[in-house]
N, C-alpha and C positions, 0 to 999 in steps of 0.2 A: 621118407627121406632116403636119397643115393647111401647104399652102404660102400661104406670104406675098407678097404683092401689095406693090408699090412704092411707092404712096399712100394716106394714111390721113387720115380726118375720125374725128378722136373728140370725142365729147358727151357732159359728164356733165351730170345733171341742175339745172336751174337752181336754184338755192334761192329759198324765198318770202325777200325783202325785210325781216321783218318779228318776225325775231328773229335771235337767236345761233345758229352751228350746236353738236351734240350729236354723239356717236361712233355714235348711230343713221343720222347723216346719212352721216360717212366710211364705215362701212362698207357702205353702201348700196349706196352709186354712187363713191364720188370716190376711196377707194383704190386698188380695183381696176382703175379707170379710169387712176390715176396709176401703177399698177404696169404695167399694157397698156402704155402710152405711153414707158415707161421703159424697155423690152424692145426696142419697138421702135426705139428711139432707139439705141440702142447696137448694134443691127443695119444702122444707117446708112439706114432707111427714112424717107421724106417724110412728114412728119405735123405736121397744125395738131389742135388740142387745146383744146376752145372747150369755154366755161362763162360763166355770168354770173347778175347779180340780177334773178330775176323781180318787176318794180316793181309788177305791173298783178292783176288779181283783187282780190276780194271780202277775203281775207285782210288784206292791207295796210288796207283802210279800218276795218276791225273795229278793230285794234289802232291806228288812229289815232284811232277814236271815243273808244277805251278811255282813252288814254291824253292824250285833250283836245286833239291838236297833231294839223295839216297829213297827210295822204300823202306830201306829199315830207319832211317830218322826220322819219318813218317811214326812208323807204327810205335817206334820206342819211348815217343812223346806221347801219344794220347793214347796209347796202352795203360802206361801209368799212372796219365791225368784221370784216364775215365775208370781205374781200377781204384783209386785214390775214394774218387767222387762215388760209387756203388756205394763203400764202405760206411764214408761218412754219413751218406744219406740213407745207412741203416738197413739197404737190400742185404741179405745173409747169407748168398754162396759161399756153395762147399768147395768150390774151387772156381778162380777165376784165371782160366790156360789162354794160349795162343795159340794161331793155326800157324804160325811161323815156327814151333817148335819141333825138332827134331821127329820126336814122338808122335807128332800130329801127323807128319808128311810119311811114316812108316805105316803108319795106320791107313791112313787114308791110299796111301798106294797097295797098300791091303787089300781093299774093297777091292780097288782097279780090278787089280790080279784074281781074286776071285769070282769075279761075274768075268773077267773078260776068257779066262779058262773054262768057263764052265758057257764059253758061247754066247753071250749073254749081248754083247755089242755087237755092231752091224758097221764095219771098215767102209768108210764111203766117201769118198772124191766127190766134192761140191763147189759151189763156188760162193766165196765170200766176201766181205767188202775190205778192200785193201787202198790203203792213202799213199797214193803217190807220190805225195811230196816227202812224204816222213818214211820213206819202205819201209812198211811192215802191213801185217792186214791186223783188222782191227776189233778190238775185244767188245762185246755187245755193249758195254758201258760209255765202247769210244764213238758211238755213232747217234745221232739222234734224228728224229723227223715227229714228221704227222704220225697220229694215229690213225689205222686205219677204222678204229671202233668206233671210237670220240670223237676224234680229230682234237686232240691236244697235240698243239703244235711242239711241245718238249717232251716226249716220251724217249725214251730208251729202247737201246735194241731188244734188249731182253725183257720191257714189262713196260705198260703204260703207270705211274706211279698214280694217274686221277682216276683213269676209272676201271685200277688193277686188273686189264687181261695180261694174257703174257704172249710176249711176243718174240718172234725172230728177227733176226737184222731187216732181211727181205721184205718183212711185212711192213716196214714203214714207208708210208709216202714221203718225197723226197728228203729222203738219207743226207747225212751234214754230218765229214767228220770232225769230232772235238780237236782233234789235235792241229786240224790245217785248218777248217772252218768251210773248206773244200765239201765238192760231190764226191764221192772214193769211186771206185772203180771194182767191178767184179773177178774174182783171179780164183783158179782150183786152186784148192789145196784138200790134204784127205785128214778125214778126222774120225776117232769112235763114237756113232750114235747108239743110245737107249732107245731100242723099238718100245716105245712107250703104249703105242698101240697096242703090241703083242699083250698088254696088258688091262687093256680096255675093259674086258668081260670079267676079270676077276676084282677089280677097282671098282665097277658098278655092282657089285654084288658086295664086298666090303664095305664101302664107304656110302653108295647110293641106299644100299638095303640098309644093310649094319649097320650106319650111325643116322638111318633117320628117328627124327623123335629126339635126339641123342648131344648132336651138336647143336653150336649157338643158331639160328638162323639165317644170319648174315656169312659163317663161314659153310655150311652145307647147300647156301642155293648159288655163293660161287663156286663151289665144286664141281655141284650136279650143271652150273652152265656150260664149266669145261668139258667136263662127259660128255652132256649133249651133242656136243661139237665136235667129236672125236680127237682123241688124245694120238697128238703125231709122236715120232723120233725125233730125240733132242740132243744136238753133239754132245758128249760131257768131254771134251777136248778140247783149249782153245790154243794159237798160235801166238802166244805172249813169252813174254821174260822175266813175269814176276810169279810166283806161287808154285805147285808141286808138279815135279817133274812127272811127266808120263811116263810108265817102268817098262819101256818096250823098246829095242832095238828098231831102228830107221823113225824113233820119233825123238830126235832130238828138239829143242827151240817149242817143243810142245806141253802143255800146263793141262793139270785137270781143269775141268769148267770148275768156279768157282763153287758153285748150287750142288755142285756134288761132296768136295770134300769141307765147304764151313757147316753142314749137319753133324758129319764125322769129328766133326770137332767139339759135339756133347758129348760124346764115346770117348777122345782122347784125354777129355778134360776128369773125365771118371775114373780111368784108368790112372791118370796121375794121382787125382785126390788116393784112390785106393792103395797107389804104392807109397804114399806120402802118409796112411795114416794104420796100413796095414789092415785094407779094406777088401774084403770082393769083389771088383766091379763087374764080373758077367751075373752076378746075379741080378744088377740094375739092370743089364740090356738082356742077356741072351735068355732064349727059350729053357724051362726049366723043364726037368723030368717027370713032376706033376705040376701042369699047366696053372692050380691053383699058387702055385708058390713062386709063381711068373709075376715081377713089378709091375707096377702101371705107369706108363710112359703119356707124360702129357708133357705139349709144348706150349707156352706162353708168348703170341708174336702179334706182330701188327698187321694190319688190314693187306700191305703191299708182301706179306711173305708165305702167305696162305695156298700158293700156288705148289712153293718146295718144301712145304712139311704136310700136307694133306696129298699131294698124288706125286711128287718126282722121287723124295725122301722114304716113302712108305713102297713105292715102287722098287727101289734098292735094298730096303731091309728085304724086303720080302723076297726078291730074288737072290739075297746073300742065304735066307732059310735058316740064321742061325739066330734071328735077334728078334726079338718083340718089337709091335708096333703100335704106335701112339695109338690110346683111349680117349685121347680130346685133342683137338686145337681148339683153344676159345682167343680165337683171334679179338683183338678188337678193330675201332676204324680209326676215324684220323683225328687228333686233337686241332684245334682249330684256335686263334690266338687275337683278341682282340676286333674279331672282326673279320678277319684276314689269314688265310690261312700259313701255317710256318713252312719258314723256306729259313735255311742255313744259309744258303747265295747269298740273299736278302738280310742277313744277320735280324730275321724278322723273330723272334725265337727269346725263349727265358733260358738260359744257358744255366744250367746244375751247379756247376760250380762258382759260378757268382753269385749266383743265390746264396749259396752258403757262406759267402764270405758277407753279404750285404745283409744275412738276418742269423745273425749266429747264436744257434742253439733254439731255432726253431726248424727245423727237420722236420719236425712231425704236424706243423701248419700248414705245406707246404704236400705232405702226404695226406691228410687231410682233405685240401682241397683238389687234391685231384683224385684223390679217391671218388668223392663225391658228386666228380663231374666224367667219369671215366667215358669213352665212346665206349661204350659194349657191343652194342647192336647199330649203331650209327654215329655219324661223326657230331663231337661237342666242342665248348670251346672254354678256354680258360680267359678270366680277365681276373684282373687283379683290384675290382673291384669288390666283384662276389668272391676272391681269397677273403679281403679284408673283412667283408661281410662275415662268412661263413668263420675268418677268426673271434671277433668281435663279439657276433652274438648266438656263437653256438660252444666254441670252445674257449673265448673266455668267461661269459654272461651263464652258460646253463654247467660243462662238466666243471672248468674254474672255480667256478662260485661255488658248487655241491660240496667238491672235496674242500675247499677252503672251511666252507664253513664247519664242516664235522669235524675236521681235524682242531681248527680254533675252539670249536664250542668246548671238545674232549679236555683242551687242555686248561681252559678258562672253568670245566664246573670240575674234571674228576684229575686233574695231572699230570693227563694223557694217558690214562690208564681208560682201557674199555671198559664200561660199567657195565655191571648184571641186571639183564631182565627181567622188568617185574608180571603186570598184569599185561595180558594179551588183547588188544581191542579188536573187533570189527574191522575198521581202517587197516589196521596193522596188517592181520592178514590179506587184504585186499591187496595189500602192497604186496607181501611175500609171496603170492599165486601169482602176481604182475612179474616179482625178479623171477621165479622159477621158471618163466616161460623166456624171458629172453634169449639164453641162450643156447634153449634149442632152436631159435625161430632164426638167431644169429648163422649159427651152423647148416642149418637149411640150407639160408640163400648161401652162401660162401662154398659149399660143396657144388652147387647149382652155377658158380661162377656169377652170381649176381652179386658182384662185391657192392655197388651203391645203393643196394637195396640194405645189405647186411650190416654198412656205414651207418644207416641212417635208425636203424634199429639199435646198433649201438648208442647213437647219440640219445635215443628213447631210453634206452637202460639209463643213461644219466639225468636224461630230463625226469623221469620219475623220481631218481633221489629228489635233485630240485625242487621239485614238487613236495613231496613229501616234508620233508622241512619247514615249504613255504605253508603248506596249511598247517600242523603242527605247532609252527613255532616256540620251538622250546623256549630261545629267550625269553619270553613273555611267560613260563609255567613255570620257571626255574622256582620261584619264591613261593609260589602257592601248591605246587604238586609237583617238587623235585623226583619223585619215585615212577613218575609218568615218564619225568624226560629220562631217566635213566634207559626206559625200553624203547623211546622213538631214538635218542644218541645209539645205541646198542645197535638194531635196525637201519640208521644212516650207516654207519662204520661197515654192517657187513655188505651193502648194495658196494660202499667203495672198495670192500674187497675184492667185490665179483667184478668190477669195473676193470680193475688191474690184470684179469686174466682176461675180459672177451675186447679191451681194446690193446691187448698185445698184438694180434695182426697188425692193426692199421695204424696205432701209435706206438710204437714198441719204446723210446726213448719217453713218454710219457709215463708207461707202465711200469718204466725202469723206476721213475721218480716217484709213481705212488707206492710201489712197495716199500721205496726206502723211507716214506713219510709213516707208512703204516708198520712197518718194520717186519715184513715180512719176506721167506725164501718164493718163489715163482709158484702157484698153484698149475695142475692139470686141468685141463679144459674140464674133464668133467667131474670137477668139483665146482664148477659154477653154478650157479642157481639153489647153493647153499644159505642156509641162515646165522651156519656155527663157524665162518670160515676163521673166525676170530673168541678165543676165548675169554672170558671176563676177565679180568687181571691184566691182558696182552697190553703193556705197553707200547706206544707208539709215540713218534717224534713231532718234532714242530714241524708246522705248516710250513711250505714255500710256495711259490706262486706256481700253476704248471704250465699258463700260458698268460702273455701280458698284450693289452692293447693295443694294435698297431694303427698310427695317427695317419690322418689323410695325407701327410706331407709327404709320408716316406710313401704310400699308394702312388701321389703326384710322381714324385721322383722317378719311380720303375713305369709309369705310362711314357713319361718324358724323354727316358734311355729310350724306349719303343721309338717314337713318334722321332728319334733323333736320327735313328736307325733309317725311317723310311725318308726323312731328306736326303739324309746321303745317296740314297739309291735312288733317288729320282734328279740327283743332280744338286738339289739346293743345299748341300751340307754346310754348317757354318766351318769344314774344315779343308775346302774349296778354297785356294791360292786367289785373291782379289785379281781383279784384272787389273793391268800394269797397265804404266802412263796411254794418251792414247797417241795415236800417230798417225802421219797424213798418208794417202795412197801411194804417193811418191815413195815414201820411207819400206813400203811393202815390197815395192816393186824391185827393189835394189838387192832383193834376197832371191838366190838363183837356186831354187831347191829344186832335185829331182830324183828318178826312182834307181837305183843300185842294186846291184845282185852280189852280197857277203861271197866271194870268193877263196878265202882263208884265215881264220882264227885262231888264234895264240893268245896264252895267259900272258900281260907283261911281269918278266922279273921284278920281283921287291916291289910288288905291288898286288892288292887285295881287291882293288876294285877295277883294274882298267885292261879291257881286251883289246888286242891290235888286230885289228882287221883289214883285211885287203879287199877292197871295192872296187866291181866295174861298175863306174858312174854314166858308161855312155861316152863319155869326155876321152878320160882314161881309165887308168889301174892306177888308182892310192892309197895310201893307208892313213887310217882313220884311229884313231884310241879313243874307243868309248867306255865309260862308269859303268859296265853293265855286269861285270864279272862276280855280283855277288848274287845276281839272276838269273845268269846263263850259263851253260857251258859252254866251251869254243865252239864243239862238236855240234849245238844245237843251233846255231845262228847259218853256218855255210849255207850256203844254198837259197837263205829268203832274202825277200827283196825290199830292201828299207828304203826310207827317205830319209835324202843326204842335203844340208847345206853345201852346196860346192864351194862358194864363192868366198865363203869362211876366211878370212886370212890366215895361213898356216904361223902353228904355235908348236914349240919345243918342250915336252912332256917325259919327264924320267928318262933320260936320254935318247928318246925319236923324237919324231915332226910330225904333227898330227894335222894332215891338210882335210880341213872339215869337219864336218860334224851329222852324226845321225840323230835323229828325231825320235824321241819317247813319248809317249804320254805317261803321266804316273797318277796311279790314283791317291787317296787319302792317309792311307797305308804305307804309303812308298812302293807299290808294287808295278815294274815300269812291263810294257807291252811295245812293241815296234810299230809306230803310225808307216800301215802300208797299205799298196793299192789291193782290190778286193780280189782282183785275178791278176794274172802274169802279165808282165807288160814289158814292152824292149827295155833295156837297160839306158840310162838319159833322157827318158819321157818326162817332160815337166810337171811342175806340181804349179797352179794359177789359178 
């Protein structure tokens, strides 16, 4: 078995800012990360346990565009929501930071400044893709195309998400930017690249030599692919508005690359917990003076981040020369949902915090079941059938039923008092060499990163109680050989003590509830595989149930939200406006719609929702007041080109004259977009 080292850095992957988390996410990275950490907690090892909200990237602005409001009302909102949602659902960070904090952007402008004084980047004038309708050039997240590996026609500038190479803008077949829906157009600008290269020979010698054998197999043969394929320079600079300023004179309007400072945001998050609790935190990251008393840095991520914590990440440390670097990635792959794989766009997805509000105070069914279905080495899928299953007849039918019944029996023959044991059988021992071994065999796999293997051996430790009982039967001895059941009740009682510490990883709000039934403080991991962990006399409390049936209706119901989910997104939603009366051709005809270029936008006074806008129709110049001002800014409409009702009869609106009218679609939501032509087109071009 891997021996264990005395200090621990663990890092699960940040989440974008910029929505809700999904059980794609828990199972990714933040379970098994939370079950690691849990392990070793109870083995009495040193361990900080960092996470937090990636504020900065391309991501967050999209969905602030989307959504009409700030970057920081973005991140303010599901920073909270998803800080909230960790907690309840029992993940145990030692700190949950932001890369939008003060502390974060010092730090990570740290880095900059260290590798870039010590030479380390390479100043280079290139050419990028810049949208010319929206001036600016455009962040790898604002661009999409082909791949050129796959050909998934939705990949990202910076990484294919399906079949995770990583990529640059350039490498995609035709390039589409998000913000206009436009070709972008190529334009210098200068930015600092990582010669990633320069680092080629030391990286294959580290990671290619050094972690074979060593990592999962899934994350060591996408490494060794990149290798193979030699490792370019990668700007860590991009020409944005939102995230950390670059700390150099003539680089104003310039941002680190994301991929460089949200790692530095496990370091910053360290650093806070440590001034928050009166901690050390370079012992967690930096190189110590004897290499033994050096932490062990593992990261916890998913299948698509494997790129920037196994070669860009470790690339950096290594050239910073002050900090340790990661002993694992055990990445996993992709969770998969019903059939179909989860997409957020798609609100195809179990969103964390509805769950918690739709099964409250089962947390740990929930953790369970995706424990037991984790992608480790490829991708899996979660239905909500096999949850129901896997609750039904494993956690309530085998561990349910165990502790129920010992605890019931305890208090139905002895008062809830643990009886003394009398004579030792045959059986008996057979059973206690079976608990002795669990949970070394548990620790195994769990050090080894094979948490469903380590699941299922757990649920072994309980089915043997099960077991044990079921052939036994004390009810049935009570009257004829009470002194019998005194030593098989004695023998249940301690398997449910060992229960309570080897399913604290993976159930920890369970374990909470069996100790307080058995009435016990927390054991150390290695007191498990104990026979005494309870002594004769120990009092313990009444039974309560530790998990309860869930009926097929409430299953139906959560396939149902699903399946409601994909009409919408195919069109058929039942929350689809009916089509209106119908009407003859003639009635069509009489509507003179055509295409407009927004020439000027103003908020109107004493009013929330209505922009005035100046419109060349072709015709003339009018002005138009449209409902859009809780979607757009003035600022962001000039320039595109709508369709306009011209023939509208003009109406008097909060003191102007609103001659016309512009064309929305609006989805289910209420979220309205401009019905316009697909390219540029003269101003007064019909719409028929």
């Amino acid at each position: 078995m891997q021996k264990l080292n005395n200090r621990y850095t663990i890092t699960a992957a940040l989440p974008y800012a910029n929505g809700p988390l999904h059980i794609g996410h828990i199972a990714g990275a933040y379970l098994p990360a939370d079950i690691f950490v849990r392990y070793l907690r109870l083995r009495k090892k040193e361990v900080a346990f960092m996470c937090g909200s990636d504020e900065h990237g391309a991501a967050i602005t999209i969905r602030a565009k989307k959504e009409g409001v700030t970057p920081n009302a973005i991140i303010d909102k599901y920073h909270e929501l998803n800080k909230s949602t960790f907690e309840k659902f029992g993940i145990a960070f030692d700190m949950y930071h932001r890369t939008s904090d003060p502390s974060h952007h010092e730090l990570s402008q740290e880095f900059f400044m260290n590798l870039y004084e010590k030479g380390e980047f390479v100043e280079r004038e290139s050419e990028q893709y810049y949208d010319e309708e929206f001036n600016q050039f455009l962040a790898d997240r604002y661009i999409t195309g082909k791949c050129p590996k796959c050909g998934n026609e939705g990949a990202y500038g910076d990484q294919c998400e399906k079949c995770g190479s990583s990529l640059n803008p350039t490498d995609l077949i035709n390039p589409v930017s998000t913000l206009s829906g436009k070709t972008p157009v190529l334009r210098k600008t200068t930015h600092w690249f990582l010669p990633l290269d320069k680092y080629q020979e030391w990286m294959e010698k580290w990671l290619v030599e050094g972690k074979k054998g060593k990592w999962k197999s899934n994350v060591y043969g996408q490494c060794s692919s990149w290798l193979n394929q030699g490792l370019q320079a990668r700007a860590m600079t991009r020409d944005l508005d939102w995230g950390v300023d670059v700390p150099l004179k003539g680089a104003e309007g310039k941002k680190l690359y994301v991929w460089l400072d949200a790692p530095i945001g496990y370091i910053s998050a360290t650093k806070q917990w440590a001034k928050d609790t009166g901690n050390d935190w370079e012992k967690f990251w930096k190189k110590q003076a004897d290499p033994k008393d050096d932490s062990t840095l593992i990261h916890f991520i998913g299948k698509d981040n494997i790129v920037f914590h196994c070669i860009i990440f470790p690339v950096i440390l290594h050239a910073h020369g002050d900090y340790i670097l990661p002993e694992n990635v055990p990445a996993n792959e992709f969770l998969n949902l019903e059939g179909d794989k989860l997409s957020t766009s798609r609100n195809w997805a179990v969103w964390l915090h509805e769950y918690l509000k739709d099964f409250p105070g089962q947390e740990d069914v929930l953790r369970y079941a995706l424990a037991a279905t984790l992608p480790e080495t490829k991708d899996s899928e979660f239905t909500w059938k096999d949850f129901q299953t896997r609750n039904n007849s494993e956690l309530v039918a085998i561990f349910g039923n165990f502790i129920n019944r010992a605890v019931v029996l305890t208090h139905k023959y002895y008062d809830g008092k643990v009886p003394a044991r009398g004579e030792w059988f045959d059986y008996d021992q057979e059973i206690l060499d079976e608990l002795k071994g669990y949970p070394e065999l548990i620790e195994e796999k769990i050090v080894n990163y094979r948490f469903r293997e380590a699941l299922a051996a757990m649920m072994e430790f309980a089915r043997l109680g099960n077991k044990y009982l079921a052939e036994t039967e004390p009810w049935k001895l009570q009257k004829e050989n009470p002194e019998r059941v005194k030593t098989i009740m004695n023998l249940a009682l301690q398997i449910a003590a060992n229960l309570s510490i080897v399913c604290e990883p993976f159930l920890p709000f369970t374990a909470t509830k069996l100790r307080n039934m058995l009435n016990i403080e927390a054991y150390e991991w290695d007191l498990a595989g104990s026979a005494d962990l309870l002594e004769a006399g120990h009092q313990i409390n009444k039974a309560e149930l530790l998990f309860e049936k869930i009926e097929d209706k409430t299953v139906e119901e959560q396939v149902n939200k699903l399946e409601e989910a994909k009409k919408a997104n195919a069109g058929g939603s039942p929350d689809v406006e009916p089509m209106k009366e119908e009407i003859k051709f003639d009635d069509f005809l009489k509507m003179d719609m055509r295409v407009g270029t927004v020439l000027t936008a103003e908020k109107v006074k004493k009013s929330n929702k209505l922009l005035k806008l100046t419109i060349d129709t072709g015709l003339d110049k009018r002005t138009i007041l449209s409902g859009i001002a809780k979607h757009f800014k003035a600022e962001e409409v000039v320039g595109k080109q709508v369709t306009v009702l011209v023939n509208l009869a003009p109406r008097p609106m909060m003191g102007e004259v609103s001659e016309g009218m512009v064309l929305m679609a609006e989805d289910s939501e209420g979220n309205l977009q401009f019905v316009q032509p697909g390219d540029k087109v003269n101003p007064g071009s019909t719409i028929s």
